[in-house]
C-alpha positions in Angstrom: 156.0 112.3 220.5 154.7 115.3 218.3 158.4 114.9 216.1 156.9 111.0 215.8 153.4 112.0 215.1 154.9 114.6 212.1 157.3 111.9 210.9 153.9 109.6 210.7 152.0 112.0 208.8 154.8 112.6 206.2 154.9 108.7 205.5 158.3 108.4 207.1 157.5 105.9 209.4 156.0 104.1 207.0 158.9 104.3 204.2 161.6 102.9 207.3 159.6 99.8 208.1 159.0 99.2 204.8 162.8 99.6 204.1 163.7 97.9 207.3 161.8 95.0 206.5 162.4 94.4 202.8 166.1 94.2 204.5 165.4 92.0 206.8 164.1 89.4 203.9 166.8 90.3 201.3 169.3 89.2 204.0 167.6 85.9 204.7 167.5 85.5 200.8 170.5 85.8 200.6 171.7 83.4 203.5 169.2 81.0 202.0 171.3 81.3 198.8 173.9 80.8 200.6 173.6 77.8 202.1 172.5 76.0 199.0 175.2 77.5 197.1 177.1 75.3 200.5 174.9 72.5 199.7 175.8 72.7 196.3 179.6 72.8 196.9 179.4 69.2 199.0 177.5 67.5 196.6 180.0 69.0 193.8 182.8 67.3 196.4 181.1 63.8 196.7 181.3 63.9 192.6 185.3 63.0 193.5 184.5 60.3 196.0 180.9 58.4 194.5 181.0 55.8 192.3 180.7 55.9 188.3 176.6 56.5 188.7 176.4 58.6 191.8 179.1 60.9 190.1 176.5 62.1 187.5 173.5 62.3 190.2 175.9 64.6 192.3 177.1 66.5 189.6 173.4 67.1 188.4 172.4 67.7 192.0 175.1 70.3 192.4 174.6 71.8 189.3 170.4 72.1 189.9 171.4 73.7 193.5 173.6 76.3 191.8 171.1 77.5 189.3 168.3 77.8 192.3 170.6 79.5 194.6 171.5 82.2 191.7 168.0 82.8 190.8 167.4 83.7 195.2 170.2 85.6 195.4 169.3 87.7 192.4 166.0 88.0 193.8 167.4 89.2 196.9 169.9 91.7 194.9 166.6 93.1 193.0 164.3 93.6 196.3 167.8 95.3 198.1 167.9 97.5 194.6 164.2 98.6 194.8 163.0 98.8 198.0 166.2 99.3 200.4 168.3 101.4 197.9 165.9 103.4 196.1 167.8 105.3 192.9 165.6 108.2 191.5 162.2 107.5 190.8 160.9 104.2 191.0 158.6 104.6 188.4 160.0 105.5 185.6 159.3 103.0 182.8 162.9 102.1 181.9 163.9 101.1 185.7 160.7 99.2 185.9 161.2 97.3 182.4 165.3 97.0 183.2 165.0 94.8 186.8 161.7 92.9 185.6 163.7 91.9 182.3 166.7 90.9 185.0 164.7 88.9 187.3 162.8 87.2 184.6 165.9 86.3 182.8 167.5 84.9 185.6 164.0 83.2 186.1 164.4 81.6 182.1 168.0 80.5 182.6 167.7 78.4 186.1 164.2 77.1 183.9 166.4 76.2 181.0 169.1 74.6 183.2 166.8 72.5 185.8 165.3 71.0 181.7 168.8 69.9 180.2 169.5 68.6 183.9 166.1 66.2 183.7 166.8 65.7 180.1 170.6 64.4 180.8 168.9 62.5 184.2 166.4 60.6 182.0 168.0 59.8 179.1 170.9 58.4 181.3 168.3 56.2 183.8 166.5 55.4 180.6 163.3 56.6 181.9 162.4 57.7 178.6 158.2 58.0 179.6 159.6 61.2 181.6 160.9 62.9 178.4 157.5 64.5 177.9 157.8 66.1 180.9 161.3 67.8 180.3 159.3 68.9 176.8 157.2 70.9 179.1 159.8 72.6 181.2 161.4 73.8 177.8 158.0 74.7 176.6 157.3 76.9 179.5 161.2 78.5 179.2 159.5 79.4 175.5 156.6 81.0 176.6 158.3 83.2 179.1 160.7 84.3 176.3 158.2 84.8 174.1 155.9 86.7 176.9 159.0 88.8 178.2 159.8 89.9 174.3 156.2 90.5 173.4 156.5 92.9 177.3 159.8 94.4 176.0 158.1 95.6 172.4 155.4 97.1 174.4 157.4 99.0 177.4 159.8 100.3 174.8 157.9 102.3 172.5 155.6 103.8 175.7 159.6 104.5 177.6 160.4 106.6 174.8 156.8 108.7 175.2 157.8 109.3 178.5 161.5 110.5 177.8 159.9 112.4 174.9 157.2 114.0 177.6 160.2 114.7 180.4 162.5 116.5 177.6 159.9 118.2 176.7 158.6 119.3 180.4 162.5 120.4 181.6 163.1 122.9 178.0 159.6 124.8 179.5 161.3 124.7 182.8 164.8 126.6 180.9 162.5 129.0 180.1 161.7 130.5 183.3 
């Protein structure tokens, strides 16, 4: 009880639950991705056997699944990364800037996707009153771009201070 009590006090406890259950959901993430990458594979089948209209719906469908599934299961990848397999430090500004820049482009591209799927869906039913709809998906791909490069110009400069600082902090340490 007293190793317990010392393994609480040092935050170990803590640190294994934490890891234990950031596990826990990276493994349902992933079986989540899973099964609509499954979903997505039978809908991609039933492009074969529909007729000449349900072929595009199912190859949309299948294509719309894919790009979700992707974007969990690098989700679950980047939780596993931080929070189950920590590398160094945790902090540091280029390991921060590197797996939001990841998640966020994986984020844009299923964004981007999911709008040429509506656009190809609409133009096709000739519901052409939806198109300014799909404008706004594509609009809101922009501003993420635009938002994750203006968060890219800002990090880098500031991850180079901190390099700058740590070079500077181990030659002092040479000298002793």
């Amino acid at each position: 009880m007293r190793k317990i009590y010392k393994w609480f006090l040092k935050g170990k406890i803590l640190i294994y639950l934490v890891r234990s259950i950031s596990f826990i959901f990276c493994f349902t993430l992933g079986s989540i991705s899973l099964f609509v990458f499954s979903v997505a594979g039978t809908h991609f089948a039933k492009v074969g056997a529909g007729g000449n209209g349900d072929k595009l719906s199912y190859l949309f469908t299948s294509i719309g699944l894919i790009a979700v599934a992707v974007a969990v299961l690098d989700l679950a990848v980047t939780i596993f990364r931080e929070m189950v397999m920590p590398e160094g430090d945790k902090r540091h500004p280029s390991r921060v800037r590197g797996s939001l820049t990841r998640f966020i482009m994986i984020v844009i591209i299923a964004v981007l996707i999911e709008g040429l799927i509506m656009l190809f869906k609409f133009s096709e039913t000739e519901q052409i009153h939806l198109l300014p709809y799909v404008f706004l998906v594509f609009a809101s791909a922009l501003i993420l771009i635009i938002g994750l490069g203006v968060y890219i110009k800002i990090t880098v400069p500031i991850e180079k201070l901190v390099e700058k600082g740590e070079e500077n902090n181990s030659s002092f340490k040479n000298l002793d």
